[in-house]
C-alpha positions, 0 to 999 in steps of 0.5 A: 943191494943199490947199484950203482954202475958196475959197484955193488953195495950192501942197502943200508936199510937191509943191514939195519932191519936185519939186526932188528930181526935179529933182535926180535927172533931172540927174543921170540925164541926166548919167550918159548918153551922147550916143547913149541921151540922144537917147531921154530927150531930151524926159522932164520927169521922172526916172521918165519917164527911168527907165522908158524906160530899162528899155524899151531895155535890156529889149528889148535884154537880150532879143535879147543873151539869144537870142544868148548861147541860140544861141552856147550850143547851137552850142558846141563842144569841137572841138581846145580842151582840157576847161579852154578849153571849160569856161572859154568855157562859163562865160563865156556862162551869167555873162553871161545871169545878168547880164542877169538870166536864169540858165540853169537847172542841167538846160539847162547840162548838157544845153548842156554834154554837147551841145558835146563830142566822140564821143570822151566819148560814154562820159562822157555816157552815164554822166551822163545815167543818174544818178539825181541830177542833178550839179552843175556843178564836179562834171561839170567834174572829170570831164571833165577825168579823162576827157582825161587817160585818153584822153591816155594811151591814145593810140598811140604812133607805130609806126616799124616800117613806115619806107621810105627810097628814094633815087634818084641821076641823074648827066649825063655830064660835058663836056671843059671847066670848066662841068659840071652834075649833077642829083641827086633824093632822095626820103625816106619817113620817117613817112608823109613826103616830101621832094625834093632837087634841085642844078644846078651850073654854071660855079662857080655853084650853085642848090638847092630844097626842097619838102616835100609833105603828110604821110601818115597811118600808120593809113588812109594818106590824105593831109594829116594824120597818125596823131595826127589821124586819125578811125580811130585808136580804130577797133579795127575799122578795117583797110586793105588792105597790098598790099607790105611795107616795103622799101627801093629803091635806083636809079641810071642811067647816061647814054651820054657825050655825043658832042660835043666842047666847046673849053676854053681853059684846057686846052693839048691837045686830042683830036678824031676830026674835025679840023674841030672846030678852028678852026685851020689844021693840016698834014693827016698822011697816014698812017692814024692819025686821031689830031692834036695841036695842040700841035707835038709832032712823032710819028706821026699828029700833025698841027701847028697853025700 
């Protein structure tokens, strides 16, 4: 407001800012969402909407940065390759240079060196004892040429110590067309193992397969393999071989089942009792115990009616 003696009158300056404002508040409220407009709802001016603005999204930067420090620090390599880890490394130092709060280059290597295996512990002692700090990209290209040199020192798969075992159990057969056999096959190839089962009855057939977890070459524990096993780089590491390799064939032989099973589709019939047929037979009186069913007419035959 200018005074001018007793007259007061509105600034121009203030009406024109005013309607600036005004312009500007608009379209600040206009740029918003429904849920951040329900905060600056009851702002008059755009610098009042400006300032609670900053209010939320500082508070806000603040706890996304404390998220992002603690995802940093709990980083692992683990499994991925060097180019997946840097890559997810990368990722959470951009996003706290967005929120405007740059990791300083000492804190990312130290973050950096932190996440990666014992495997690298060489790498990170070498770094930790330079003299001059080393830049990012430079730390990054040797990291890389340290996976390639432990992926062509890994050793390779000794197949000297394969087993093969094979073990066969046959059931005795029947005097009719419905036969079963059971057959088990066990193979130790590599630490692995396998079984083989088959059922055959009466034309109809059933097989299963189960594959069981693998055993490790070097400290012939189960559920994972050389490649995978923590003493594989163990120089010190030994176990105690208690047999050598050996290959093992088994097989057994039931006794012939006794009972005698009646066959339809067969025209003669042997039996050492006479009861087992259903029929009426002329009883032969001599000493041989031995009847045919079928009218042949011959000594110690008897004939079925």
């Amino acid at each position: 407001m200018s005074t001018t003696e007793s007259n007061q009158q509105p600034n121009p300056a203030f009406l024109q800012w005013h309607a600036q404002d005004q312009l500007i508040l608009s379209a600040l409220i206009s740029s918003l969402s429904e849920t951040i407009l329900a905060h600056v709802v009851k702002c008059s001016i755009s610098f009042e909407v400006w300032t609670t603005l900053e209010r939320m999204f500082t508070a806000h930067s603040r706890a996304r940065s404390m998220n992002i420090h603690y995802q940093l620090a709990t980083l692992k390599k683990g499994d991925s390759s060097i180019a997946d880890y840097f890559h997810k490394f990368t990722h959470l130092t951009d996003t706290l240079a967005a929120v405007d709060q740059p990791l300083p280059p000492h804190e990312a290597l130290s973050f950096l060196l932190a996440g990666l295996g014992s495997e690298y512990d060489s790498l990170v002692t070498s770094v930790k004892t330079q003299l001059h700090p080393m830049s990012l990209e430079d730390l990054y290209g040797h990291m890389l040429g340290h996976e390639l040199c432990l992926a062509q020192n890994q050793p390779t798969v000794d197949l000297s110590n394969v087993s093969a075992n094979f073990t066969n159990k046959g059931s005795s057969t029947r005097g009719g067309r419905g036969g079963r056999f059971t057959s088990n096959y066990n193979s130790n190839h590599g630490g692995g193992r396998s079984n083989f089962y088959s059922n055959r009855s009466r034309g109809r057939g059933r097989q299963n397969f189960s594959f069981n977890r693998p055993v490790c070459q070097v400290c012939q524990k189960v559920g994972h393999v050389a490649l995978q096993c923590y003493h594989r780089f163990d120089n010190s590491y030994t176990i105690e071989i208690t047999s050598p390799t050996q290959a093992l064939l088994a097989t057994s032989q039931q006794a012939p089942d006794p009972n005698w099973y009646l066959d339809t589709g067969v025209t003669h019939h042997v039996t050492h009792d006479l009861a087992n047929l259903n029929i009426r037979a002329n009883e032969y009186q001599g000493s041989d115990q031995i009847r045919v069913g079928s009218g042949y007419k011959a000594t110690s035959v008897a004939r079925a009616e």
